[in-house]
N, C-alpha and C positions, 0 to 999 in steps of 0.2 A: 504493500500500500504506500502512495508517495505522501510524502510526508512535508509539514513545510519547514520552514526557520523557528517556527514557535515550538515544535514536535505534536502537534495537532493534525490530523490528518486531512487533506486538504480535499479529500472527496465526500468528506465527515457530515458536507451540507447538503442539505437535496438542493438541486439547479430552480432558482426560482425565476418567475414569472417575466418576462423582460417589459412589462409596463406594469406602472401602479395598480394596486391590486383595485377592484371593481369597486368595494368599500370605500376607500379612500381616494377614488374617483364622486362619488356619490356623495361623502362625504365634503368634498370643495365644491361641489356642483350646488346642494341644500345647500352650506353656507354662504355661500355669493345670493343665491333666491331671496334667501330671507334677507338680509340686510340690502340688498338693491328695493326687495318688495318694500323695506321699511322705509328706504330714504326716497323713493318715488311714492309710498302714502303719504309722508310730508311734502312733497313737491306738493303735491295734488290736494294737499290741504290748505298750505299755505297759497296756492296762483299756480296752476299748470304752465298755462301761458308768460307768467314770469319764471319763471323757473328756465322753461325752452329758450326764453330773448335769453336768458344768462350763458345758455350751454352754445345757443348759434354764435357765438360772439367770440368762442374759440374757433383759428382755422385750424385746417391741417397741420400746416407748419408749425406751428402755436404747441399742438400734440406731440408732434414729432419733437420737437424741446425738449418736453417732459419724460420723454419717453429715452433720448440721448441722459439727460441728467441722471437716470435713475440707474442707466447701464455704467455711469461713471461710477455708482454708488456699488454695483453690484464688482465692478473690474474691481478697484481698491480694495476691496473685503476680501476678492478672491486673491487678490496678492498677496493681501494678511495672511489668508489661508497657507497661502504657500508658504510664504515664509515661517509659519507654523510647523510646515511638515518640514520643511528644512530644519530646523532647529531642532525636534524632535528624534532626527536622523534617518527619516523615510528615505530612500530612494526613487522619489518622483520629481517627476521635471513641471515645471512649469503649465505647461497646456494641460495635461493630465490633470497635475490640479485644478488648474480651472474648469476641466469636464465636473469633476468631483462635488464641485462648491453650488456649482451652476445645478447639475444635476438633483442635487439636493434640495432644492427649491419645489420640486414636484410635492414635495411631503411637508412644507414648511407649514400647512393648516392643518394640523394633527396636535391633540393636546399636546401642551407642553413640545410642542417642535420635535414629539420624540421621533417621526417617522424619518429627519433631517440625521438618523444615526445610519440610516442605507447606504453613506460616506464610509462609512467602518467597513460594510459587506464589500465595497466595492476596493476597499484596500487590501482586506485581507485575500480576496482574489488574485489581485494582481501584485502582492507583494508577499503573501504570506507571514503578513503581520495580524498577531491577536488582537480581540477588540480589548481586551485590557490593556493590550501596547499602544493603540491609536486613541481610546477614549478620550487622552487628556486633551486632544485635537479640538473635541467639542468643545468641553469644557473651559477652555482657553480663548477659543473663538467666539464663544457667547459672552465671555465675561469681560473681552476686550468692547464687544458691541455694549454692553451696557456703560462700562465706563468711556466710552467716547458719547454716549448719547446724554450720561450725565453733565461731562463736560461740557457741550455743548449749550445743556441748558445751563450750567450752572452762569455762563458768561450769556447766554443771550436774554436772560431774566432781566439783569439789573440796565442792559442796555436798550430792553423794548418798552412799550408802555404796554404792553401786556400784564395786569395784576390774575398773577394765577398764584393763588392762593396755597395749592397743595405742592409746589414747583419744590419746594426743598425737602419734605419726604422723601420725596420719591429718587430727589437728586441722591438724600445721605442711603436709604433702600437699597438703590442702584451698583453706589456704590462698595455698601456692604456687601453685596452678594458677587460684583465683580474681586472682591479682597476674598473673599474667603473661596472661592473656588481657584484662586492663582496661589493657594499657600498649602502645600500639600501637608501638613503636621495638623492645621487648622481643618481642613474639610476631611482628613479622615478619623481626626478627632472627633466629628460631626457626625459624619457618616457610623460611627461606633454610636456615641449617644442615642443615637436614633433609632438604631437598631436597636439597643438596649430598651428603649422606650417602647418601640413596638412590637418585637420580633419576628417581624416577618420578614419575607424576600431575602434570606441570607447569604443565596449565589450575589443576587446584588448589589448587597451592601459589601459582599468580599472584593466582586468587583471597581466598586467605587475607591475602595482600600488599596484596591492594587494600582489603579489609573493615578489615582493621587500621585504618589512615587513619583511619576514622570515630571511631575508639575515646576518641579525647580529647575528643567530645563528653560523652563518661559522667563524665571525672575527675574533676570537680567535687566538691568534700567536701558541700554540699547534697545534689547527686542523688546521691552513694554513699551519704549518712547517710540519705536518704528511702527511698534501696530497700534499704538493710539493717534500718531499721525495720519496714517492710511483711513482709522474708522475714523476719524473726525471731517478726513478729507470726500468721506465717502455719503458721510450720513449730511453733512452739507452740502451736499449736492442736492441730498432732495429736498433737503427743507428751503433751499434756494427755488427749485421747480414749483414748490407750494408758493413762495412770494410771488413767484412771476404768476402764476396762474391766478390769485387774485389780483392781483393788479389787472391782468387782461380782463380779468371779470370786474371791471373798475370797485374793487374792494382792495386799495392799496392803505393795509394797516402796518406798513413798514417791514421792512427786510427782518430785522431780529425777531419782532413779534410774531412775525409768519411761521418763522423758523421756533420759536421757545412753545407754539403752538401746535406746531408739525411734530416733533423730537415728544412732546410732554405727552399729548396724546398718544403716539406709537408705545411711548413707554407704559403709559397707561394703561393702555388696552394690553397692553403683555404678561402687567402685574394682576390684571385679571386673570388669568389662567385660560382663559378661551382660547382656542386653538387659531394660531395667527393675531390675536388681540382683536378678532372680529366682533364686531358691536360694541366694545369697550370703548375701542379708537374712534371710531367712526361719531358715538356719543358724545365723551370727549372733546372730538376739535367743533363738532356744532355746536356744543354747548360754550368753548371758550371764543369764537366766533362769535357770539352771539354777545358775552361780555362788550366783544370791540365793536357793538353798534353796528355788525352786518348783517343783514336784514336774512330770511332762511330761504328765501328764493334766489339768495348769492352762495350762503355758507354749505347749502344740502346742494347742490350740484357739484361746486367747489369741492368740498369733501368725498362723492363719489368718483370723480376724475382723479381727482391724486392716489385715491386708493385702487384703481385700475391701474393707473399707470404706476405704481410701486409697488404693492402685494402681490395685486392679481397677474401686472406682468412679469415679477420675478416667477410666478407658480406656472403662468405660461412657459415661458424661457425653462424652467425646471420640468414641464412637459417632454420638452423638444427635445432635450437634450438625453434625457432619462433612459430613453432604449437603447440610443447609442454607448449611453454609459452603460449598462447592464450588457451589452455585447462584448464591449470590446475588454470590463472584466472578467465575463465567462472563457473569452476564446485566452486571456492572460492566464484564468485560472487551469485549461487543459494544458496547458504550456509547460504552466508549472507541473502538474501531473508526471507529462512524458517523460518529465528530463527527474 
């Protein structure tokens, strides 16, 4: 039996599916339903007709902006990524990981983002790394995304006239949860208590124990200061495309507020638990919208275009890419097999 790098046997897994499973297609399909149904029962509460002048008044081009900004948002992360796996000591080049990052996007409306672990499946195919050797990937990736998204807000608070009330919660939250996931002594310290507290899932909580380990490869003030520059570079970007798009929707409540708006909400609707912050966020920037005197026949369109052209287009992009990605680690993984 071939066997890999980890001493796991590499045929050990049955050959899955090469698109997302039916569930988890149905699953972002209801999800999108329901909140498009909800923020066009608001359109059609508040003015159909104003709502339509709002949305006609974006052109194509206009679209095509948003939709560039968000790929800038999506390229910088998956550099992160890379540079993640680089430091970690993968064997993967560059394009590879950005199939990986990208691919991963298909699962991103799954609670808790756990479907976004099919990154793992597809490494250890084609490297024959265990998921307790790549775990800390995630871990690290997320926790960089939350402390760039707090930074962001924490400077674009004091410099909008945005009054958001819960903005430093959420900032020291964010925070906390980016610290304790990048300190491996601390989060398997965690990970022990917790288990203790409840005792269940003991494969993994062992797993979490073992991934930690790896975690003091990230600590480095270099690579926290190169991947907090990539996610700040990256999540500015979109909160940039939110400025513009009110403004085009002449609801220009200033660059920083657009952005302490964009970043506060995404965070928001995340710290709900809803799978992608769905309905959380969407709640969220209507409601602080609505603070800055923008009328809901501005804010509820406004609000469904940015989250098309960010969420729903990274899940697309994570579509597309998905089978390819599942191919080309299947035919990695016979590869490894033969030899």
């Amino acid at each position: 039996m071939a066997m890999s790098t980890t001493g796991i046997p590499l045929n050990a897994h049955p050959r899955a599916k090469q698109t997302p499973r039916l569930r988890d297609v149905l699953l972002i399909g209801g999800l999108f339903v329901l909140v498009a149904a909800g923020l066009i029962s608001l359109a059609v509460a508040t003015g159909w007709q104003e709502t339509l002048e709002q949305v006609a008044r974006l052109t194509w081009p206009e679209f095509a902006a948003l939709l560039a900004l968000s790929l800038v948002n999506y390229f910088f992360r998956g550099l992160r990524w890379h540079l993640f796996a680089r430091r970690l000591g993968l064997p993967t080049r560059v394009l590879q990981d950005m199939r990986h990052f990208l691919g991963g996007f298909a699962m991103s409306v799954t609670p808790g983002r756990v479907g976004e672990l099919v990154r793992m499946r597809w490494l250890r195919r084609e490297t024959g790394w265990a998921f307790e050797r790549t775990a800390p990937l995630v871990l690290v990736d997320r926790a960089s995304d939350l402390a760039a998204m707090a930074l962001i807000l924490a400077i674009a608070v004091p410099l909008s006239a945005a009054g958001i009330a819960g903005a430093l919660p959420v900032v020291a939250l964010a925070l906390a949860a980016a610290y304790v996931a990048t300190r491996p002594r601390l989060l398997s310290g965690l990970a022990s208590a917790v288990y203790r507290l409840c005792g269940l899932w003991p494969r993994l909580f062992a797993r979490i124990r073992a991934a930690s380990r790896s975690l003091a490869r990230f600590s480095s003030a270099p690579v926290m200061a190169g991947a907090a520059a990539l996610g700040v570079i990256g999540w500015l970007a979109e909160g940039y495309a939110f400025y513009l798009l009110l403004m085009w929707m002449g609801a220009d409540v200033g660059f920083w507020s657009a952005v302490a708006i964009f970043v506060f909400a995404t965070l928001a609707g995340g710290l709900t638990g809803a799978p992608g912050g769905v309905g959380g966020a969407e709640a969220a920037m209507i409601g602080l919208l609505m603070l800055e005197h923008v009328p809901l026949e501005v804010s509820v369109p406004a609000t469904l275009i940015i989250r098309v052209t960010t969420l729903w287009f990274a899940i697309g992009i994570g579509f597309a890419v998905f089978p390819f990605a599942e191919r080309i680690s299947l035919r990695a993984r016979d590869a490894l097999e033969k030899h």
